[in-house]
Backbone as JSON Lines, residues from 0, in Angstrom:
{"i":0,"aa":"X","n":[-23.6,14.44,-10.29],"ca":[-22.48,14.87,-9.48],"c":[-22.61,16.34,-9.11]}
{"i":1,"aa":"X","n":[-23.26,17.07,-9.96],"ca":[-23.53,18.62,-9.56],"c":[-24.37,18.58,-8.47]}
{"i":2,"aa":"X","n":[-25.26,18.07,-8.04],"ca":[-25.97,17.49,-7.05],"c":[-24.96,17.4,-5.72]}
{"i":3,"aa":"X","n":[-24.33,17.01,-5.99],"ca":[-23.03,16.83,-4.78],"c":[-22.11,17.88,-4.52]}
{"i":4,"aa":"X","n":[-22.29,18.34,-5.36],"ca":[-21.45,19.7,-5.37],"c":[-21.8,21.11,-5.13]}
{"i":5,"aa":"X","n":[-22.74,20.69,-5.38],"ca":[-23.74,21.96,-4.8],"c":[-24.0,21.91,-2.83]}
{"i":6,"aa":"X","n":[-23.49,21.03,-2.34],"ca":[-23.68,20.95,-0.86],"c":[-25.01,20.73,-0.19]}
{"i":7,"aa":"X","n":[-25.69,20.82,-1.13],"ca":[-27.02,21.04,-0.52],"c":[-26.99,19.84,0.41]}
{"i":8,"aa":"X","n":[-26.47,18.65,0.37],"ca":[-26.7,17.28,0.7],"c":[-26.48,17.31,2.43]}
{"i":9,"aa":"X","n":[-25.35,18.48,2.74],"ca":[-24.89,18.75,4.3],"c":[-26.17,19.11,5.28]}
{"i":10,"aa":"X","n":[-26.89,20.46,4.34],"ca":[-27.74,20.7,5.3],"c":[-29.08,20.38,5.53]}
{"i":11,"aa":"X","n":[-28.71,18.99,4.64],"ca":[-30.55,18.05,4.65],"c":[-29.85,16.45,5.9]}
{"i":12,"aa":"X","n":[-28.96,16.73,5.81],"ca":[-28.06,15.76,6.7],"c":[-28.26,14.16,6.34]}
{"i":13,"aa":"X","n":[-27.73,14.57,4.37],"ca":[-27.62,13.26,3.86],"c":[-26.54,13.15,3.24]}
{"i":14,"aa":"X","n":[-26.38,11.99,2.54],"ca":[-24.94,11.35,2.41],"c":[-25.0,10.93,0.58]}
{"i":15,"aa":"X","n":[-23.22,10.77,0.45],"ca":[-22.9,10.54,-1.05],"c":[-21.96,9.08,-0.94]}
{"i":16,"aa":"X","n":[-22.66,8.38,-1.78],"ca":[-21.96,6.84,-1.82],"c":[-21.33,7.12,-3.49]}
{"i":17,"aa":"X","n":[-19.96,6.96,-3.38],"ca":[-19.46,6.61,-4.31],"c":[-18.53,5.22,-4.74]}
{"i":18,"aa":"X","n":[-19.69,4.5,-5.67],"ca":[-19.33,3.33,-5.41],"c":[-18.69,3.33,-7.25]}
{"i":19,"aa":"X","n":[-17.72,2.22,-7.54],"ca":[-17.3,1.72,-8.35],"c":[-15.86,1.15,-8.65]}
{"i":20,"aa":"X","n":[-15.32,0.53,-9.57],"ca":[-14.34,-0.03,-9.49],"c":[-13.07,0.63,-9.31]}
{"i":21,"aa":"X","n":[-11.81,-0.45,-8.76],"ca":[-10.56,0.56,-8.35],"c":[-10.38,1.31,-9.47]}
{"i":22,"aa":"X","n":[-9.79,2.76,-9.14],"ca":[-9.25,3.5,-9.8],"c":[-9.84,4.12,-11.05]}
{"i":23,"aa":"X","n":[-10.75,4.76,-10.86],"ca":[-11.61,5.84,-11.47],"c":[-12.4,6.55,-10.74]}
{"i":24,"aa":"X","n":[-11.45,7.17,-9.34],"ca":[-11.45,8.75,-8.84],"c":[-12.68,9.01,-8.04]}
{"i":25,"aa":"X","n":[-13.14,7.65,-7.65],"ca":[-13.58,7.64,-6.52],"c":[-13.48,8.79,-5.06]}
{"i":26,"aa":"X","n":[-11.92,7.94,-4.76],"ca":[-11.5,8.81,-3.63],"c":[-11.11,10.05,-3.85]}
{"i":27,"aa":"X","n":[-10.81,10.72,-5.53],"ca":[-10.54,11.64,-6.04],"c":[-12.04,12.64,-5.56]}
{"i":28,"aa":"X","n":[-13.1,12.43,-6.01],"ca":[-14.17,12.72,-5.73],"c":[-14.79,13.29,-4.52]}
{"i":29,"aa":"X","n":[-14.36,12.15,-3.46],"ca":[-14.52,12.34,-2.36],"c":[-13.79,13.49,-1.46]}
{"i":30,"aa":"X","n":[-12.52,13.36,-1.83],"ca":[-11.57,14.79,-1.42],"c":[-11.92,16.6,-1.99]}
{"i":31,"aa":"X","n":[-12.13,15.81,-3.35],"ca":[-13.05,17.26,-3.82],"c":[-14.24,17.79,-3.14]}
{"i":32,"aa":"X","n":[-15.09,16.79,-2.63],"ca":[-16.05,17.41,-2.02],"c":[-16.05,17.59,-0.51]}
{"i":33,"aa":"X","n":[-14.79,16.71,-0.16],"ca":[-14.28,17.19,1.42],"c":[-13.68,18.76,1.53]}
{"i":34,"aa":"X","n":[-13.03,19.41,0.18],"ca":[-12.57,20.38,-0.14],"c":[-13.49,21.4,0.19]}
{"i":35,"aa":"X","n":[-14.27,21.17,-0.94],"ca":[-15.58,21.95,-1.35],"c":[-16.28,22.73,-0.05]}
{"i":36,"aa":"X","n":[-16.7,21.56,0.71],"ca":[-17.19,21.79,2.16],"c":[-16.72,22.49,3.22]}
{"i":37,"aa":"X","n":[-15.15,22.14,3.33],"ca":[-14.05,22.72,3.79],"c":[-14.87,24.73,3.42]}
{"i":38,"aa":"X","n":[-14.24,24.21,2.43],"ca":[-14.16,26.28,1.62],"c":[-15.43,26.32,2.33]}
{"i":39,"aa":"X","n":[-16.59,25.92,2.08],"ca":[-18.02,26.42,2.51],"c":[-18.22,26.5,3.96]}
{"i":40,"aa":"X","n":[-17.28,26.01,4.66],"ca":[-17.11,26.45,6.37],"c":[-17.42,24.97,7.17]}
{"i":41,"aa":"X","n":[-17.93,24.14,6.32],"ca":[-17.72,22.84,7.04],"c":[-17.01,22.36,7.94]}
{"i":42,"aa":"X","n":[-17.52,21.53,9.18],"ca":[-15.71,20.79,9.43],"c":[-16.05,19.25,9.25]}
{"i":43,"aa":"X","n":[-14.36,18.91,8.52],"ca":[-14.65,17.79,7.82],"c":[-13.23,16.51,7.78]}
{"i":44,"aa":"X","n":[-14.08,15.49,7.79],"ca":[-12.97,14.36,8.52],"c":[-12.63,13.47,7.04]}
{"i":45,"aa":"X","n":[-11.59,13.09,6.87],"ca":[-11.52,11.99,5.79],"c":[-10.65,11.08,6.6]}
{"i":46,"aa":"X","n":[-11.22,9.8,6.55],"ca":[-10.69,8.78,6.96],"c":[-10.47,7.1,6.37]}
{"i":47,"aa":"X","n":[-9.63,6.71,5.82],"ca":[-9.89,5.28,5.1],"c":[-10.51,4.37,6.2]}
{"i":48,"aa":"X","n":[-11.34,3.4,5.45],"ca":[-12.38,2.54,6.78],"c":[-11.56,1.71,7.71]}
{"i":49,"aa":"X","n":[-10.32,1.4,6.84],"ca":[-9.57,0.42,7.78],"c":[-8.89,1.09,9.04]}
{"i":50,"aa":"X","n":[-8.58,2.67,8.23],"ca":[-8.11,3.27,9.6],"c":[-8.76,3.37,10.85]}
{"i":51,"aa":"X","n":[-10.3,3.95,10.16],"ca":[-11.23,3.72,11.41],"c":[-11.64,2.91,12.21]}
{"i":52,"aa":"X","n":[-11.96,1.54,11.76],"ca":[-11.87,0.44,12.5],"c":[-10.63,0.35,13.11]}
{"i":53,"aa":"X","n":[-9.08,0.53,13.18],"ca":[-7.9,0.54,13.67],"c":[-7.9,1.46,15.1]}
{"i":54,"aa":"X","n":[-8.46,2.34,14.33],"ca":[-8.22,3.0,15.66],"c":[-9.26,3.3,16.68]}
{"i":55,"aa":"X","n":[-10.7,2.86,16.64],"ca":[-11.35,2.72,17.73],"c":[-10.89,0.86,18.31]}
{"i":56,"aa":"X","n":[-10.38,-0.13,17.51],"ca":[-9.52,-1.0,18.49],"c":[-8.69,-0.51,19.04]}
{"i":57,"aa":"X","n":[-7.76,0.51,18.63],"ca":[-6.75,0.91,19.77],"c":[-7.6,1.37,20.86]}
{"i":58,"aa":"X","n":[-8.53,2.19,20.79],"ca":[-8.69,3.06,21.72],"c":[-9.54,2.28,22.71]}
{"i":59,"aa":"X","n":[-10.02,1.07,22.51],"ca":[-10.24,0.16,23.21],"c":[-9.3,0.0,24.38]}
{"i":60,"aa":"X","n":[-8.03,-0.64,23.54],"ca":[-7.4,-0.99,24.39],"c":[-5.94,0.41,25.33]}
{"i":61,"aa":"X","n":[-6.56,1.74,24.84],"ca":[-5.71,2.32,25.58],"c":[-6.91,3.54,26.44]}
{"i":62,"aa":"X","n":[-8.16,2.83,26.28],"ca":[-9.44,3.63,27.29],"c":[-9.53,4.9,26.64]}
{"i":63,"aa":"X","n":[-9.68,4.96,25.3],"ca":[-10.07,6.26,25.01],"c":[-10.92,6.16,23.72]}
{"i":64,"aa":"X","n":[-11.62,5.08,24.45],"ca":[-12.68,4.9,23.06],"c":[-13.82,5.75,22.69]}
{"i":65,"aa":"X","n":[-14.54,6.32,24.25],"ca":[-15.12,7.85,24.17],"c":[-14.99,8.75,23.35]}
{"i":66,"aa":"X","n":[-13.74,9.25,23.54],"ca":[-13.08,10.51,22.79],"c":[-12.71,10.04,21.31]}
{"i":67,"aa":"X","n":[-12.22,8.46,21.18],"ca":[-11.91,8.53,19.86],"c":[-13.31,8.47,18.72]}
{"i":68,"aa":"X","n":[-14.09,7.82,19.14],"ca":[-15.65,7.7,18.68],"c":[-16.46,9.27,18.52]}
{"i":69,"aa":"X","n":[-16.23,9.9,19.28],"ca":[-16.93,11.74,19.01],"c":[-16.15,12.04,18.49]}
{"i":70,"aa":"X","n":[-14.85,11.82,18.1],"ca":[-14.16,12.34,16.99],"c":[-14.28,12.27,15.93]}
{"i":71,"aa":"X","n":[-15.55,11.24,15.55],"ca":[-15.99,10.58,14.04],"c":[-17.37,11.2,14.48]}
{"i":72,"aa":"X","n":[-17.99,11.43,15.24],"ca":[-19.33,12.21,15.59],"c":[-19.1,14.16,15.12]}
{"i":73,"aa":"X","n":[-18.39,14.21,15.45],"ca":[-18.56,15.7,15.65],"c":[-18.43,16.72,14.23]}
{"i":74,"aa":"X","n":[-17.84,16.13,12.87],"ca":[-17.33,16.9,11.86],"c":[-19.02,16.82,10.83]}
{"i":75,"aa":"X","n":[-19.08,18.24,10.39],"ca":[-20.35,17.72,9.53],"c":[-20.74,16.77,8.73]}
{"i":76,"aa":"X","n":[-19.25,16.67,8.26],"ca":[-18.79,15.48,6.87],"c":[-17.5,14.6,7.17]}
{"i":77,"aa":"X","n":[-18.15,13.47,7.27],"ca":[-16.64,12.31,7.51],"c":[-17.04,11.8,6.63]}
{"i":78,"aa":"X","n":[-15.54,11.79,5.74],"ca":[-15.27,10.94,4.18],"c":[-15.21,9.68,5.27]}
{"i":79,"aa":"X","n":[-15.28,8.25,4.76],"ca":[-15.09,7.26,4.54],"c":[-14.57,6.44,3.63]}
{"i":80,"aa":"X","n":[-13.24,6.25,3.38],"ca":[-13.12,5.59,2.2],"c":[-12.86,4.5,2.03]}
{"i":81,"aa":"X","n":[-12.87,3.51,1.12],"ca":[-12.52,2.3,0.63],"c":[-13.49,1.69,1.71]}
{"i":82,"aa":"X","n":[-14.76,1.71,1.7],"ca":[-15.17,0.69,2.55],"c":[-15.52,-0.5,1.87]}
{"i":83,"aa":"X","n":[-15.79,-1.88,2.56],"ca":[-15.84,-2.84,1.86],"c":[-14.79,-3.33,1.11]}
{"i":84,"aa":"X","n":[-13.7,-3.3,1.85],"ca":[-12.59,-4.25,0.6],"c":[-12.48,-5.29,1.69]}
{"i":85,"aa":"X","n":[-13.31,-5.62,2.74],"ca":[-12.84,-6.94,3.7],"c":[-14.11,-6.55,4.18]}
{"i":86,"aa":"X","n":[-14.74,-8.18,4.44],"ca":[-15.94,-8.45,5.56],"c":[-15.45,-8.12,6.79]}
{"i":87,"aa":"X","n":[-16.38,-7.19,7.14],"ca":[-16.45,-6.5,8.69],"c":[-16.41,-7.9,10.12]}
{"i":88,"aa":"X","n":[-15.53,-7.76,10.94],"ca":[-15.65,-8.74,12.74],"c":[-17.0,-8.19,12.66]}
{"i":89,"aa":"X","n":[-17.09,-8.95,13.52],"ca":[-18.86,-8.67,14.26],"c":[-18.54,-7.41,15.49]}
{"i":90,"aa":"X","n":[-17.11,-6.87,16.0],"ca":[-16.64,-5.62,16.4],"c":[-16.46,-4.08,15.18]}
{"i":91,"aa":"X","n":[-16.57,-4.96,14.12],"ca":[-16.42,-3.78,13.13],"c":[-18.12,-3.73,12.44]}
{"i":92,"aa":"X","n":[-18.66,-4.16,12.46],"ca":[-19.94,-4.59,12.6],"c":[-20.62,-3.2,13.55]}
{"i":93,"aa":"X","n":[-20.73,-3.7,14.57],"ca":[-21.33,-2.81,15.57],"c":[-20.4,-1.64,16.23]}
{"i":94,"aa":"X","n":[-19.04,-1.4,15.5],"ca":[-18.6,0.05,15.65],"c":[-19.39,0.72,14.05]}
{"i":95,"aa":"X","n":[-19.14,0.3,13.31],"ca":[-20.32,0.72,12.14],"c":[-21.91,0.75,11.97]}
{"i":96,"aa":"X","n":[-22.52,0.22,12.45],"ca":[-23.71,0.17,13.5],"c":[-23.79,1.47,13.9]}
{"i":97,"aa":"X","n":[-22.79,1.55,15.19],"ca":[-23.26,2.78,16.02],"c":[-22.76,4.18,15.22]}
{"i":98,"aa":"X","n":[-21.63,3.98,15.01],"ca":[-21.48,5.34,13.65],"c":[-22.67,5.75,13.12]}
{"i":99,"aa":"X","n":[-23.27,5.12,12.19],"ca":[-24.48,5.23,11.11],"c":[-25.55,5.36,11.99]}
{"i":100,"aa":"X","n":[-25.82,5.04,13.45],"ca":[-26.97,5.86,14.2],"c":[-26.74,7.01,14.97]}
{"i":101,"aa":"X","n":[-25.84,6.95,15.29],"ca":[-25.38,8.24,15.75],"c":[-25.03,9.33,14.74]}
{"i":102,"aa":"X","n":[-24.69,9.44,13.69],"ca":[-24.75,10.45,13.09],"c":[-25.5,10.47,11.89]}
{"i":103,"aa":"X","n":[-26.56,9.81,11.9],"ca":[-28.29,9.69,11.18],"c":[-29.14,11.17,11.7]}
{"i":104,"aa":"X","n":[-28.65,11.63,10.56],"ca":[-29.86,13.07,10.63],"c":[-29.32,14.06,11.39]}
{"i":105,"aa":"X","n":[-27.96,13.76,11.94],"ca":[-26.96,15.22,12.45],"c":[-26.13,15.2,11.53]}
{"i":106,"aa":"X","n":[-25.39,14.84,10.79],"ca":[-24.27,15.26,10.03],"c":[-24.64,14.12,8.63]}
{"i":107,"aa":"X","n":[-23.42,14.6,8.08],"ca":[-23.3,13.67,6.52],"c":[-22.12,12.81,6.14]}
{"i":108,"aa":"X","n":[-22.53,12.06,5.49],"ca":[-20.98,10.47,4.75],"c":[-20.91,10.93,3.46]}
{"i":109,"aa":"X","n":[-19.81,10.85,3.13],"ca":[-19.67,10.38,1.75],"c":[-18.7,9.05,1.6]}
{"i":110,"aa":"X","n":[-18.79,8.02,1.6],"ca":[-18.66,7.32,1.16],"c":[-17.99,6.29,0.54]}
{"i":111,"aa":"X","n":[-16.77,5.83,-0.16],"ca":[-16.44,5.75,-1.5],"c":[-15.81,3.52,-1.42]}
{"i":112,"aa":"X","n":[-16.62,3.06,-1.81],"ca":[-16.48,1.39,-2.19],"c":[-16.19,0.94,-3.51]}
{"i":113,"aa":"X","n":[-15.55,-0.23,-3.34],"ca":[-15.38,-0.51,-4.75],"c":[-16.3,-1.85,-5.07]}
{"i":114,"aa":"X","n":[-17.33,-1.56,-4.18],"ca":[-18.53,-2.96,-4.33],"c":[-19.57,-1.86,-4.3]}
{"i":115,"aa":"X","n":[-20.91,-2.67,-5.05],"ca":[-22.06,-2.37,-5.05],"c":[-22.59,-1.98,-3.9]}
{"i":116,"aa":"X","n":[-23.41,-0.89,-3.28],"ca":[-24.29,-1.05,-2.04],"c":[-25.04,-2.07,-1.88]}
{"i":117,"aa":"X","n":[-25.91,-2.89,-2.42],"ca":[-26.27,-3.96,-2.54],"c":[-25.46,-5.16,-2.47]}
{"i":118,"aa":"X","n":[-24.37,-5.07,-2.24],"ca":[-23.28,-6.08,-1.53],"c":[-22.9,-5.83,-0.18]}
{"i":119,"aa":"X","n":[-23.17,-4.6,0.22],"ca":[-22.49,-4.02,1.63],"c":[-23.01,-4.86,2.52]}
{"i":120,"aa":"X","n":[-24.65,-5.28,2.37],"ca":[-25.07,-6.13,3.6],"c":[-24.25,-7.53,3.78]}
{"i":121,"aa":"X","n":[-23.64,-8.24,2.62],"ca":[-22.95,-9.5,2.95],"c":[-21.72,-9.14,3.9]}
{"i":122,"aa":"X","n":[-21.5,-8.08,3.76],"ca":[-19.89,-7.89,4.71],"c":[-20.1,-7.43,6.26]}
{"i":123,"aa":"X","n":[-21.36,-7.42,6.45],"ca":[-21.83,-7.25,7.92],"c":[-21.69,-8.63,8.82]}
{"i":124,"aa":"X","n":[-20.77,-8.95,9.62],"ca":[-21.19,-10.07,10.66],"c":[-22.51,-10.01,11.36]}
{"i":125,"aa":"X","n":[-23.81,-9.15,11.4],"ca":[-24.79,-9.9,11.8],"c":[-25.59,-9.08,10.72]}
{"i":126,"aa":"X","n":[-26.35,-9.74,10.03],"ca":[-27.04,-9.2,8.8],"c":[-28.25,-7.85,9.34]}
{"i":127,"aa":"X","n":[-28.8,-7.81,10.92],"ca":[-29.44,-7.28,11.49],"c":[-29.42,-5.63,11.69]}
{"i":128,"aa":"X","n":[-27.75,-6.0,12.18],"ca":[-26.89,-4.86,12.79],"c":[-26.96,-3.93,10.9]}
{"i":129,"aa":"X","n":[-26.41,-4.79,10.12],"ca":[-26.33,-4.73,8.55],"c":[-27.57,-3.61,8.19]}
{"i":130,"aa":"X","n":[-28.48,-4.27,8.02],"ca":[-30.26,-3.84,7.65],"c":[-29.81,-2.83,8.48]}
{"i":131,"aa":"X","n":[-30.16,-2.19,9.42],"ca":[-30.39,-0.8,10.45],"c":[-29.29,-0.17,9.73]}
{"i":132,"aa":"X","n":[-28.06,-0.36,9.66],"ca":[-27.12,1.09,9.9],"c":[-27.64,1.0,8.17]}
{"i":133,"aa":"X","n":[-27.97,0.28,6.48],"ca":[-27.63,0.42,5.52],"c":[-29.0,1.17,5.7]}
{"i":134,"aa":"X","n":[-29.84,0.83,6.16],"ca":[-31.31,1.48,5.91],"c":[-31.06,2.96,6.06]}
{"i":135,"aa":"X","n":[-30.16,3.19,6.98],"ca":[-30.23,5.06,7.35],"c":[-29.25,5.41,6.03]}
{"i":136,"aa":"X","n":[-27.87,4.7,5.8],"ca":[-27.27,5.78,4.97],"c":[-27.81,5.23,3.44]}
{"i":137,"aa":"X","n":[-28.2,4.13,3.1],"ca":[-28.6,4.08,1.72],"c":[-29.6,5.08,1.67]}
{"i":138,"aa":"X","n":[-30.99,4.7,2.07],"ca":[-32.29,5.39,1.71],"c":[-32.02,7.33,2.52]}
{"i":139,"aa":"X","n":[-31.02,7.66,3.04],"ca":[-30.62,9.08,2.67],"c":[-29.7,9.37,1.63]}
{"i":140,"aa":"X","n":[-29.46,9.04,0.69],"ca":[-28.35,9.21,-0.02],"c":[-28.05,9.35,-1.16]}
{"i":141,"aa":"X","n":[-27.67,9.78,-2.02],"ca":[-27.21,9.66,-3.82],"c":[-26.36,9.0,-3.8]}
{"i":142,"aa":"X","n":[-26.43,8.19,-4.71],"ca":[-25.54,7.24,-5.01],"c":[-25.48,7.11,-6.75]}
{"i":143,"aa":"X","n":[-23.93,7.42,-6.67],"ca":[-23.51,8.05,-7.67],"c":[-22.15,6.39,-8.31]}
{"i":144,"aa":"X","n":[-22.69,6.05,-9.2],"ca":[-21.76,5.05,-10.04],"c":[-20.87,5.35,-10.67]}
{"i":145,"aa":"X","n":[-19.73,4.91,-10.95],"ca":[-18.69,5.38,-11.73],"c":[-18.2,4.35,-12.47]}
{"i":146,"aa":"X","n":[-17.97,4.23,-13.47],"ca":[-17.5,3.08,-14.7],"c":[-16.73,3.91,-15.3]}
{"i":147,"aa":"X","n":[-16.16,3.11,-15.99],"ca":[-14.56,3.0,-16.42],"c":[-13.5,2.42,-15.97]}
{"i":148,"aa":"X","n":[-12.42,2.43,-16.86],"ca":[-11.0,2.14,-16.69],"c":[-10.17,2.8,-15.52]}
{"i":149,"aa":"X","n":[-8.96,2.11,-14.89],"ca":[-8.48,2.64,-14.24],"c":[-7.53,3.5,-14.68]}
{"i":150,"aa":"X","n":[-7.56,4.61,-13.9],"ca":[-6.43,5.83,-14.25],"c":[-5.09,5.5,-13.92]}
{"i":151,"aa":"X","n":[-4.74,5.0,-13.21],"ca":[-3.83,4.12,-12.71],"c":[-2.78,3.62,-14.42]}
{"i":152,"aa":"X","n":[-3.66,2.94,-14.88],"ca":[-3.3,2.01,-15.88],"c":[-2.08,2.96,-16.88]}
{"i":153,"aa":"X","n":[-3.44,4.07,-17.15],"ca":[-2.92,4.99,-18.06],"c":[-1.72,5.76,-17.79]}
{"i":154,"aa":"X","n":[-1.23,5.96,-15.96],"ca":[-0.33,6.41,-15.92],"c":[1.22,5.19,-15.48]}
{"i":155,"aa":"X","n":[0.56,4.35,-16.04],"ca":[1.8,3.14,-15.72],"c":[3.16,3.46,-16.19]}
{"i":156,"aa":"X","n":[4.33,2.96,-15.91],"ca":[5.06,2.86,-17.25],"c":[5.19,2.04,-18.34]}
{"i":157,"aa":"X","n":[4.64,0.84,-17.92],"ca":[4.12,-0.25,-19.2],"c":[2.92,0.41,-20.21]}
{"i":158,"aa":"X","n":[1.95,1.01,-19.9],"ca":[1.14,2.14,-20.84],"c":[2.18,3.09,-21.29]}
{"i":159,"aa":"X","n":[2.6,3.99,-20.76],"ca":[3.16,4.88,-21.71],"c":[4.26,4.48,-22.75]}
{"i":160,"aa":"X","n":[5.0,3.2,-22.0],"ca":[5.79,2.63,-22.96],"c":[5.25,2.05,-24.52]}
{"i":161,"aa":"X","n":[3.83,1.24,-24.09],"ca":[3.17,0.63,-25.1],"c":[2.93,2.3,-25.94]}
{"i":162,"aa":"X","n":[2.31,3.37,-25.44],"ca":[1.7,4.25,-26.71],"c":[2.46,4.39,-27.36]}
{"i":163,"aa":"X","n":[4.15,5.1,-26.64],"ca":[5.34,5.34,-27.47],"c":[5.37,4.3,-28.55]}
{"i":164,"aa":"X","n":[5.46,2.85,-28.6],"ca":[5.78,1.76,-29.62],"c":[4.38,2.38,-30.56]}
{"i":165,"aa":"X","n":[3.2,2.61,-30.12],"ca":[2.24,2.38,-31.18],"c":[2.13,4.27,-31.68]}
{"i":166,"aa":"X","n":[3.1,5.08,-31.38],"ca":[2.99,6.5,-31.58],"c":[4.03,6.24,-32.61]}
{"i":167,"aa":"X","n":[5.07,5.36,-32.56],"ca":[5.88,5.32,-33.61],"c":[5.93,4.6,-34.81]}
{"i":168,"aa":"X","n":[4.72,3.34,-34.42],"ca":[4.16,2.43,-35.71],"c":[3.3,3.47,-36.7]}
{"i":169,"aa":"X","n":[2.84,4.52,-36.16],"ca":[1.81,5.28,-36.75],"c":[2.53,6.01,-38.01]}
């Protein structure tokens, strides 16, 4: 993770996959180093994947798909998050496609799934389109695993209720 934090990754114009299960700070991660970049003079986009797919369909249908598409081109670093919690249309397909060639070797991703990269190709509607865009951002990239429990859990109120009962059995 110091690896990632150190930035170096911006100006080799490669990318950080942070993959692992919900809720162990994934997207926590990802904001830190959208931060990070930020401070270091970056300019930098965070966007959840569903949003992005959302809104180049709008811009489909309100003709400003140009402008909305260089808007995901132009920042050194566009977070991506939660990708892969739904198999991609064969339109989300090849708006992800052209993302991942168009900004192959000008700017950087980070990332953040709660599936394996090695699953990402099943959620591609054409396995083709799949192979090309995973080939550029996997084989540029660190890919950084995260295991554990969810943080989530720990701040439930059913957890804190349970420690209280077992803080007072003690």
């Amino acid at each position: 993770m110091d690896t990632a934090f150190s930035l170096d990754f911006l100006g080799r114009h490669e990318h950080v996959l942070l993959v692992g299960p919900v809720g162990v700070g994934k997207s926590f991660l990802a904001q830190a180093l959208g931060y990070a970049a930020v401070r270091a003079g970056h300019a930098v986009r965070f966007t959840r994947a569903d949003v992005f797919f959302k809104s180049l369909a709008q811009a489909r249908v309100d003709h400003t798909l140009e402008k909305t598409f260089r808007s995901y081109l132009t920042p050194d670093l566009l977070i991506l998050d939660d990708f892969g919690l739904q198999k991609l249309t064969a339109q989300q397909s090849i708006d992800l496609y052209e993302l991942s060639i168009a900004r192959h070797r000008h700017s950087s991703f980070v990332i953040t799934s709660n599936r394996a990269v090695e699953e990402w190709l099943s959620l591609f509607d054409d396995p083709i389109l799949g192979n090309s865009a995973l080939d550029r951002l996997a084989n540029a990239s660190y890919q950084i695993v995260i295991e554990g429990a969810s943080y989530r859990e720990r701040l439930s109120p059913h957890h804190r209720k349970k420690e209280a009962v077992d803080t007072m059995k003690s």
